[in-house]
C-alpha positions in Angstrom: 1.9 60.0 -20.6 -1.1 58.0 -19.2 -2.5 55.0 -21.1 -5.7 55.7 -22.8 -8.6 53.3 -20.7 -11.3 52.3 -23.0 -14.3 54.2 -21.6 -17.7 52.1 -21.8 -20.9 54.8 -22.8 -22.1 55.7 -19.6 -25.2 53.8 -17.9 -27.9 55.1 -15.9 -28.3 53.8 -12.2 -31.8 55.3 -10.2 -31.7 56.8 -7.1 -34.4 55.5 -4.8 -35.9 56.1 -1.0 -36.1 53.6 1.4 -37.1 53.9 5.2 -35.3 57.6 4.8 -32.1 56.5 3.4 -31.3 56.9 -0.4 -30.3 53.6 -2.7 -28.3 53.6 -6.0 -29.9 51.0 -8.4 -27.5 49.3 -10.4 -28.3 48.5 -14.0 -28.7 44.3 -14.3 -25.7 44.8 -17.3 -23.8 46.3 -14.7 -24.6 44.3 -11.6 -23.5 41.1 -13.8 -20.3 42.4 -15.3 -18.9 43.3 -11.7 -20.3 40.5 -9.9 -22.0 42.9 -7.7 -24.4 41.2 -5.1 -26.6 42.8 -2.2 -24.4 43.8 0.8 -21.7 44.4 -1.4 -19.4 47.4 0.1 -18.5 50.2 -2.8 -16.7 52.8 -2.5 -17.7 56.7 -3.7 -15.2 59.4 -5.0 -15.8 62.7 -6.0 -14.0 63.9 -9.6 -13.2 66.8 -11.4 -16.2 65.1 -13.6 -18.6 64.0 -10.8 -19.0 61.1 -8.8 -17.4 58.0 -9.2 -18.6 54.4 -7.8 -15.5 51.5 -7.5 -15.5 48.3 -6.1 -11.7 49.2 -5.6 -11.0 50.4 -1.8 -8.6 53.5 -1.9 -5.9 51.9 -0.5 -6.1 48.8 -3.4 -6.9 51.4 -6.0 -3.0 53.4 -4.8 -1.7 50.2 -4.4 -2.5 49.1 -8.4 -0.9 52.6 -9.5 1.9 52.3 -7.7 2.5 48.8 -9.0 1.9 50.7 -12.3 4.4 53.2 -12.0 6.8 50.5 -10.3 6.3 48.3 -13.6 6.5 51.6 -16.3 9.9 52.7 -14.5 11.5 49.6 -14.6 9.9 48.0 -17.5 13.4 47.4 -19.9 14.7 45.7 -16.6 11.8 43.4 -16.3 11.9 42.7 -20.1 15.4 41.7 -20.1 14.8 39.4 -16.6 11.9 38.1 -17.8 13.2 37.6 -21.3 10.8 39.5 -23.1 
């Protein structure tokens, strides 16, 4: 069963022209939480629930669930190693 994330309400980013390309405005709230600076690279992902911005490339974003997994699977070995 996956862990339940704590979901933050959603926040509203514009979509502007510039010189014939399209920008995604960031909200300042949002810009300061991530750390998120002007020539930043993001990546985009498309969802069963629309489209989805991360600062997470894919492969970093498969590497964390695999480490996931790795740690769920063996998690009663780790405790007793780690003398949890």
């Amino acid at each position: 069963m996956p862990q339940s994330r704590h979901v933050r309400p959603a926040s509203r980013a514009v979509v502007v022209e510039n010189d014939g390309h399209l920008n995604v405005v960031l909200p300042d709230d949002l810009v300061q939480r991530f750390g998120v600076s002007s020539g930043d690279t993001v990546y985009l992902r498309q969802t069963d629930h629309g489209l989805e911005i991360s600062l997470l490339s894919p492969q970093e974003r498969e590497a964390i669930e695999d480490n996931r997994e790795r740690m769920q699977r063996y998690r009663d070995h780790m405790r007793v190693a780690g003398g949890i």
